[in-house]
N, C-alpha and C positions, 0 to 999 in steps of 0.2 A: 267226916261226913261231907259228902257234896252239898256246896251251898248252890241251890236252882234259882232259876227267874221265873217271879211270880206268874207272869204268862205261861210256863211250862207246866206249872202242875196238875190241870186240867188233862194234858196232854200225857203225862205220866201217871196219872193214876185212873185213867181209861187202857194206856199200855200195860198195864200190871192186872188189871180186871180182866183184860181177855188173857193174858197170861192165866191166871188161877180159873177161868173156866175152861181152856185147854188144857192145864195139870189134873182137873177133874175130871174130863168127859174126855179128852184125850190128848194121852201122856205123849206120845211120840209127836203130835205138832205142837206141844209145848215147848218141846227142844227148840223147833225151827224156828218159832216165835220168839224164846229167850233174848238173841242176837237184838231182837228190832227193839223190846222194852231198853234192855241196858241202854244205845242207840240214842233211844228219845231223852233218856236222862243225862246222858252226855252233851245232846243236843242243844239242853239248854242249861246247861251248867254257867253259872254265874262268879268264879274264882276273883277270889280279893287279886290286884293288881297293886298293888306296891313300890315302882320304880321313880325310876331317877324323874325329880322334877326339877322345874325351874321357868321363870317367866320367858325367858331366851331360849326353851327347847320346844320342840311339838312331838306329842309323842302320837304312836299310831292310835286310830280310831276305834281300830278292825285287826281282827286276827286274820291270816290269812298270804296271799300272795299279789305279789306286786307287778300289778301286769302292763303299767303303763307310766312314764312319767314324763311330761311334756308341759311347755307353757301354752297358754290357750287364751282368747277371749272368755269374760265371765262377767256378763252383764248382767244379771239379774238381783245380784247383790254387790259385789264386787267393783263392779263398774269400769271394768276394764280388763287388762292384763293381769295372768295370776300362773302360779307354776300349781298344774294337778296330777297328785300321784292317786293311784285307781288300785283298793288293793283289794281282791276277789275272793270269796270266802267260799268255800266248800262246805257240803255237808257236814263234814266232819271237825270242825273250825269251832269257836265257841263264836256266837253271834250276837252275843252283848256290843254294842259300841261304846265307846268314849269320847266325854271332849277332849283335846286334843293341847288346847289351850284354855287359862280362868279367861272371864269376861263373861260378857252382858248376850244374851239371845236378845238379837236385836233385830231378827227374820226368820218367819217361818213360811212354808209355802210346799203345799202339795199337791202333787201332777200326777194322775192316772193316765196310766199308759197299758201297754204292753208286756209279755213275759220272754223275752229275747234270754239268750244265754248271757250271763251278766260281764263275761270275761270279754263279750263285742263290742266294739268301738259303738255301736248304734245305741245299743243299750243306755248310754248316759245318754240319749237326744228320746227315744221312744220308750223307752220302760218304765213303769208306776218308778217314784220316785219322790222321796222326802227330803227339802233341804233345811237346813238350821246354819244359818248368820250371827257369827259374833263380832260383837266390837272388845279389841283387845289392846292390849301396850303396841302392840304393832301394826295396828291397822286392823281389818277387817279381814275373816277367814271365814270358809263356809268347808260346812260339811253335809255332803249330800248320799243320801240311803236308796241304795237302786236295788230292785225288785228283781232275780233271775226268773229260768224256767217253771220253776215249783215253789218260789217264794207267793205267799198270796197274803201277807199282812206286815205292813212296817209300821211299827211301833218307835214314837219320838215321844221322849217324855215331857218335854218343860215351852212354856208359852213366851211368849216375846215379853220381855222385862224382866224374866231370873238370870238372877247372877248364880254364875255356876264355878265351880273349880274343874283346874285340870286334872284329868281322870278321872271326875267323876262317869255316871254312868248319862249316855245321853238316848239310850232307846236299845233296840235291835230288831232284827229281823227273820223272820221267822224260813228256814229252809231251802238255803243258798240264794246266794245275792254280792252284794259291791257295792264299796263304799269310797266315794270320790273326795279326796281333800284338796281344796281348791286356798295357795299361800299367796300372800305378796310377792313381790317379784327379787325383793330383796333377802328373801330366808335364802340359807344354804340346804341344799334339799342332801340327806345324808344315805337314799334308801336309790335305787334302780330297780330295770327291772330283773323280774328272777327274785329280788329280795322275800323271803318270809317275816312279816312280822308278829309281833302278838301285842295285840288292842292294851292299851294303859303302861309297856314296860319298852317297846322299842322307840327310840330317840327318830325319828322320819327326816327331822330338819332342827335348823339351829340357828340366832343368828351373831355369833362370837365363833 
């Protein structure tokens, strides 16, 4: 059985009601309809993540693709220099997030923006956007939740003062978007771009 995110099932058992009033009043755009119910249940499918950990690894946040990886200023948390990989999640993705790293949510902070395609560079400066600060064995990393074209709700779970584990679950987002991991400058970054990961089991960076 697919295990969902509690945010989904709203959304899936609305898709399955007009499913079964289409099967009833009418069979053939039942068909056409099938596709998008399965879809929504994919969409928010919530799969255990299980992989390699370790206080010396970071694994990805975000399922999806790697569309950027560059060092940059990151003053809002950071307070400085930080290496960020940008990795861009398609509909088709699952959109659950992770932490990345255990430690302390020691920043939160949310910015209404814009609905920019999320895979643009402008997108991390103008589009709605969630970020989450931790303090960790290595300093400080922040994970930021940007809002695509069709995304119109980010959901961040935990308040400033939980202590979290790594891969646990730190939110997601609903219907394509990007998710910015912003490292010290001293991790080894493991991922480029072009890279695919998936959220809780790919290794991103390391610092051994």
């Amino acid at each position: 059985m697919i295990r969902v995110a509690p945010e989904g099932k709203p959304f899936i058992a609305g898709a399955f009601f007009i499913l079964a009033l289409l099967a009833a009043f009418a069979p053939w755009f039942s068909l056409l309809w099938l596709p998008i119910a399965i879809w929504v249940v994919a969409f928010f499918r919530d799969p255990p993540r299980d992989g390699e950990r370790g206080p010396d690894l970071v694994i990805a946040p975000a399922d999806g693709l790697v569309v950027d990886v560059r060092e940059v200023e990151e003053a809002s948390f950071i307070g400085g220099r930080a290496q960020r990989v940008c990795i861009f999640m398609n509909v088709f993705d699952c959109h659950v997030n992770r932490y990345p790293l255990g430690g302390t949510v020691a920043y939160r902070h949310y910015n209404p923006g814009r609905f920019l395609n999320a895979a643009d560079e402008k997108a991390s400066l103008e589009n709605e956007q969630s970020s989450v600060g931790l303090d960790t064995a290595h300093g400080r990393i922040l994970v930021r939740q940007i809002a695509g074209l069709i995304a119109r709700r980010i959901i961040t779970d935990h308040p400033v003062g939980t202590a979290v584990q790594q891969g646990d679950r730190l939110g997601m987002i609903r219907f394509g978007s990007r998710v910015d991991l912003f490292l010290p400058t001293d991790a080894r970054v493991l991922v480029q771009r072009g890279t695919r990961t998936k959220c809780g089991l790919t290794v991103v960076a390391r610092w051994n």
